[in-house]
C-alpha positions as CSV (number, residue, x, y, z in Angstrom):
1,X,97.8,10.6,-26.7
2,X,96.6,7.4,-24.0
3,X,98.1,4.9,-26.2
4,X,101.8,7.9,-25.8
5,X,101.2,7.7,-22.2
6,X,100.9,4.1,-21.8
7,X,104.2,3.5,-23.6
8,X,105.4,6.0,-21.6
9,X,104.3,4.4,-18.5
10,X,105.8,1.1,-19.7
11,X,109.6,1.8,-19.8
12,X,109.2,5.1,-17.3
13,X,111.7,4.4,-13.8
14,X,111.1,6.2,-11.4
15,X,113.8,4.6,-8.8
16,X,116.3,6.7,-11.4
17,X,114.0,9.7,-12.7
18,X,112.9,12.6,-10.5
19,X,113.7,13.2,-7.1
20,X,115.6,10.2,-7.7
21,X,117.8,10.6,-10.8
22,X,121.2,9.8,-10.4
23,X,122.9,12.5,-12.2
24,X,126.1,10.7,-12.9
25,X,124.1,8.4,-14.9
26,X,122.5,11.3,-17.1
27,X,125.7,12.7,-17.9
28,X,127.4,10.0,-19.0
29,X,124.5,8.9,-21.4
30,X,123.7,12.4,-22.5
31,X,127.0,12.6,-23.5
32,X,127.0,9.3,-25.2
33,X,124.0,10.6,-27.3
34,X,125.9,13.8,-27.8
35,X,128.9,11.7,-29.2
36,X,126.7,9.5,-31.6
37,X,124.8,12.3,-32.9
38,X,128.4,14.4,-33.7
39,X,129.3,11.0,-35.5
40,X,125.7,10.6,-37.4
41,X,125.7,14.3,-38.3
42,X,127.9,14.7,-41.1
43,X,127.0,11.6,-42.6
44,X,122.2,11.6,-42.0
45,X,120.9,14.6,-40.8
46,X,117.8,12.8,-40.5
47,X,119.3,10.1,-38.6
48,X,121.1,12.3,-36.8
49,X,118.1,14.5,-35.2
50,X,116.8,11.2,-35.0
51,X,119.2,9.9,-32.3
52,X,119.4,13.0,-30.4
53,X,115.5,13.2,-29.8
54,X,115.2,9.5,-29.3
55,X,117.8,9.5,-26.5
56,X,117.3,12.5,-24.8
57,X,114.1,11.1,-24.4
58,X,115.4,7.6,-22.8
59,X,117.6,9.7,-20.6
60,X,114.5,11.7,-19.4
61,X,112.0,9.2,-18.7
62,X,113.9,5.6,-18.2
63,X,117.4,8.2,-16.0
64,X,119.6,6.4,-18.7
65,X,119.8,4.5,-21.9
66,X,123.2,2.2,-21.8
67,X,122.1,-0.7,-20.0
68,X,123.6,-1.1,-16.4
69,X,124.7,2.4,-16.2
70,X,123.4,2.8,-13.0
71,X,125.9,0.3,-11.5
72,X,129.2,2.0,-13.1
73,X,128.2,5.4,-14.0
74,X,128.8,7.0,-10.3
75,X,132.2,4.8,-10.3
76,X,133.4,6.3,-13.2
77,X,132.3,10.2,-12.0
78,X,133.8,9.5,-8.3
79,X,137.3,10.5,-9.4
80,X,136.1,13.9,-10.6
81,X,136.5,17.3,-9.1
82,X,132.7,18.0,-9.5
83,X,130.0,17.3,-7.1
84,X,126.7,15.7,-9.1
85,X,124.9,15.6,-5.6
86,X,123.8,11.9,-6.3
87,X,122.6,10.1,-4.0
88,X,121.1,6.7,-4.8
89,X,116.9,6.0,-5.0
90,X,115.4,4.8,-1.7
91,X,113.5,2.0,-2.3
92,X,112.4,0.7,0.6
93,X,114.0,-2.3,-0.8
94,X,115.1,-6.4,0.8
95,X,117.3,-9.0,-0.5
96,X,114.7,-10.8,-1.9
97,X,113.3,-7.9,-4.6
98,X,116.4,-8.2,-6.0
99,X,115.9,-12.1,-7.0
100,X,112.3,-10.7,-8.5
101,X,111.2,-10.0,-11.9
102,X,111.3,-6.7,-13.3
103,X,109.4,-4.2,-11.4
104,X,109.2,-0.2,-11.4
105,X,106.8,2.0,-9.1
106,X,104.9,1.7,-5.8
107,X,104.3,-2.1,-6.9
108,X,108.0,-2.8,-7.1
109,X,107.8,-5.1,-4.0
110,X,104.4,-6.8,-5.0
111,X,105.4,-8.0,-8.0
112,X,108.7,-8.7,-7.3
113,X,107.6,-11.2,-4.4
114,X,104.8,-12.4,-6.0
115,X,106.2,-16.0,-6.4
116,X,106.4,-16.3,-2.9
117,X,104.4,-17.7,-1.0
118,X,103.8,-15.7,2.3
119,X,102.3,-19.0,4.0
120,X,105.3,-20.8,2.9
121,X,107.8,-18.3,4.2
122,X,105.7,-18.2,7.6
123,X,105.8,-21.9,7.3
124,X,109.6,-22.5,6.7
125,X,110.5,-20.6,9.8
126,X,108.1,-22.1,12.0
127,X,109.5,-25.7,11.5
128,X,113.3,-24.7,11.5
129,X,112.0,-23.1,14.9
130,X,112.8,-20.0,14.0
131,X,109.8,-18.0,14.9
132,X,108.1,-19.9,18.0
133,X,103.9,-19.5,18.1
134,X,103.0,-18.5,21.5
135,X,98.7,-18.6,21.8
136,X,98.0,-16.3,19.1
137,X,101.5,-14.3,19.1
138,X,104.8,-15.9,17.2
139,X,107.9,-14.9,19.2
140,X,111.3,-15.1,17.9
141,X,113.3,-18.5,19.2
142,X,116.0,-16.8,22.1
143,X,118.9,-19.0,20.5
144,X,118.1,-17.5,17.1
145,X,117.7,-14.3,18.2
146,X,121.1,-14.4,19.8
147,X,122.7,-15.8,16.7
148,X,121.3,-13.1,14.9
149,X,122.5,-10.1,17.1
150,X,126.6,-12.1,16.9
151,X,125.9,-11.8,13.2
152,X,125.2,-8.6,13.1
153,X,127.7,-7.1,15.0
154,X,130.2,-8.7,13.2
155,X,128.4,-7.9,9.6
156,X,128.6,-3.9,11.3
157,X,132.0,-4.1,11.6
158,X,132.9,-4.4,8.0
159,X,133.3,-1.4,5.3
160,X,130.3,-1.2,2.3
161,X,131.8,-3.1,0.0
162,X,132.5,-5.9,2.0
163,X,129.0,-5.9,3.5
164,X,127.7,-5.6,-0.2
165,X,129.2,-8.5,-1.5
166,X,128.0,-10.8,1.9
167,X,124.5,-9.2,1.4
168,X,124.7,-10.3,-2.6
169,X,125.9,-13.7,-1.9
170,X,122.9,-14.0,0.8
171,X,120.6,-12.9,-1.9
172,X,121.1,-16.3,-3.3
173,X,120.4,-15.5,-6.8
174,X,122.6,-14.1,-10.1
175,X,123.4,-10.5,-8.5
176,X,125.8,-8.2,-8.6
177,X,126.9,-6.0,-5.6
178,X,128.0,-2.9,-5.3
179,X,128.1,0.5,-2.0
180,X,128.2,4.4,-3.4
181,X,127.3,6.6,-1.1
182,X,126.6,5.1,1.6
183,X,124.1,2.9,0.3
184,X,124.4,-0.6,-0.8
185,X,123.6,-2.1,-4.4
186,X,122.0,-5.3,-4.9
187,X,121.9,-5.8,-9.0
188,X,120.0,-8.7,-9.7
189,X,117.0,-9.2,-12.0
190,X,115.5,-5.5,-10.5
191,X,118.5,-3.5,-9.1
192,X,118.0,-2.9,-5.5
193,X,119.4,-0.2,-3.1
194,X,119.7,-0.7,0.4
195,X,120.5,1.6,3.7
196,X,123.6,0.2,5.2
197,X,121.1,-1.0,8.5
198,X,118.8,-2.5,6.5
199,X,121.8,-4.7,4.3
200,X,123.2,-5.8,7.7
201,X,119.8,-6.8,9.4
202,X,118.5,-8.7,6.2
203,X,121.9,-10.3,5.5
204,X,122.7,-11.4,9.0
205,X,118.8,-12.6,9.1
206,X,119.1,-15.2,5.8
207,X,122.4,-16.0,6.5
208,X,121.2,-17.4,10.2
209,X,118.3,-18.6,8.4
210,X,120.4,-20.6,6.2
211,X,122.5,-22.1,9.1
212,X,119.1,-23.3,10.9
213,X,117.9,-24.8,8.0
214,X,115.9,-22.6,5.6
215,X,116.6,-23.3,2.1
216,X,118.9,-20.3,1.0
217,X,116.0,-19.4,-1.8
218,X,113.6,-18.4,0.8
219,X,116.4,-17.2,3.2
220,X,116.4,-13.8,1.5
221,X,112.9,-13.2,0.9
222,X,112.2,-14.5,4.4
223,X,114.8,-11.7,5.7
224,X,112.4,-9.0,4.9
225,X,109.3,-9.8,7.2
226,X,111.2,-11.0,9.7
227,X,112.6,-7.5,10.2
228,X,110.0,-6.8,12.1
229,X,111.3,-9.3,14.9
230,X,114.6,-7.1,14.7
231,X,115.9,-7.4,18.7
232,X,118.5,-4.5,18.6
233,X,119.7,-1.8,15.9
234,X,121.7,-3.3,13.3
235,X,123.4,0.1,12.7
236,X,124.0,0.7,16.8
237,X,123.1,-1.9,19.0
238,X,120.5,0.3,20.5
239,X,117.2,-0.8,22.0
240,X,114.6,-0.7,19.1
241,X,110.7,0.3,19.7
242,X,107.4,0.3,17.9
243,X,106.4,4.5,17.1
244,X,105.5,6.4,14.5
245,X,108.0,8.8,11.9
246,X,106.8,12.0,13.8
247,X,107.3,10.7,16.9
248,X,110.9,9.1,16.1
249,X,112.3,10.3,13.1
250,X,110.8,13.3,11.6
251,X,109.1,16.0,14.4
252,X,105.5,18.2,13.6
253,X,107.7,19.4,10.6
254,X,108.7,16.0,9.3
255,X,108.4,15.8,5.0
256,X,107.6,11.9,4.9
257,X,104.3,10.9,2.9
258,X,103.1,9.7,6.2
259,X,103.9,10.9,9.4
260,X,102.0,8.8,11.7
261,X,103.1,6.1,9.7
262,X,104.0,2.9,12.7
263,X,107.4,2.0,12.1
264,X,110.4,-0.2,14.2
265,X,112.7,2.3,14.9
266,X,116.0,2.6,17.3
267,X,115.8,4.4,20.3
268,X,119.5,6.1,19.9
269,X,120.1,6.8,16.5
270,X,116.4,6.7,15.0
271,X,117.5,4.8,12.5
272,X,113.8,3.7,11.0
273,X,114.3,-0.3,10.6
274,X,111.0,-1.6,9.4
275,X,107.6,0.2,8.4
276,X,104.5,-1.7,9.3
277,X,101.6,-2.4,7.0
């Protein structure tokens, strides 16, 4: 029964299963099964139960068995008068998970950053000048941090899509790019979803970075800690501040795992922009 559960653990994702399960994605595979079985049937019983038991047990645990169906599936259900209630995983995720190995769980970002170096990001932008050290503070350079606000008032003004494909080509790796429902896909070698705010900051972040200097494969990665340096709201333009979820974002009644959890957040629209350690 370990040895079950260890398997199970193995090819179990839990950005599409659960509270996160994109429904157009079940449909469309649990009626793939449901097709290959009514094929199989008259011909193998056998194989037939075979299929259906094997894939509806894909579906349940992996949220789908054809490869890449999360990146089509709600494409192909959007035309339809019926309302699956999907709405992609949060991930928590950056630019650079998406040039990462293979990762599910609460060690998606660990493993998918583990090649880089944090010393080597932290290096990178201190010699393009990026971040300035300051006794024991690092401060971000003013002329960056004015090139980063132009570029993200002009990566705010463009639709989803648009955005998408500028945050997939600042990715700097083999992705894909996609926006359903109001969130923005990053398919590289771990899919990746991302809150409009969060696509803008991190894209308008590497591809500044880039422009000063930083090599464009530690652009993206480097995009995600230095979120932290954010000067305004990428979603708003508002004045951003150092609180907690309750305090911000969620109230005495607030359902987040955490709610004293210190966070970046914008004074206007409360959008939450980075969660400290």
């Amino acid at each position: 029964m370990k040895q079950l559960d260890r398997v199970l653990d193995r090819v179990r994702q839990p950005a599409y299963t659960g509270g996160n399960r994109c429904w157009p994605c079940t449909a469309l595979n649990l009626a793939v099964v449901a097709v290959l079985t009514g094929a199989l049937l008259p011909v193998d019983r056998l194989l037939a139960l075979l299929v259906v038991v094997a894939g509806t047990l894909a579906v349940y645990v992996r949220g789908y068995l054809l490869p890449g169906t999360p990146r089509f599936a709600p494409r192909l259900v959007e035309p339809l008068p019926v309302d699956f209630g999907h709405d992609p995983p949060e991930t928590g995720g950056s630019l650079g998970e998406a040039q990462g190995g293979q990762a599910n769980g609460s060690d998606a970002e660990d493993e998918a950053s583990a090649d880089i170096d944090p010393e080597e990001l932290l290096t990178a932008l201190v010699e393009a000048g990026v971040l300035v050290p300051e006794g024991e503070d690092l401060l971000l350079d003013p002329a960056f941090e004015e090139a980063w606000i132009e570029r993200m008032a002009e990566l705010r003004a463009l639709s989803n899509q648009a955005l998408a494909a500028r945050a997939a080509d600042a990715a700097a790796g083999d992705v894909e790019s996609g926006a359903y429902n109001d969130r923005i896909l990053i398919a590289g070698e771990r899919d990746v979803w991302l809150r409009p705010a969060v696509a803008v900051a991190e894209t308008a972040a590497a591809e500044t970075l880039t422009d000063w200097g930083v090599d464009p494969s530690l652009a993206g990665p480097a995009a995600h800690p230095l979120r932290m340096f954010l000067p305004s709201c990428p979603a708003c333009d508002g004045d951003v501040e150092e609180t907690t979820i309750q305090n911000c974002c969620g109230g005495p009644g607030s359902v987040h795992a955490n709610p004293e959890q210190p966070v970046l957040a914008c004074v206007d629209c409360e959008t939450v922009l980075f969660e400290f350690e």
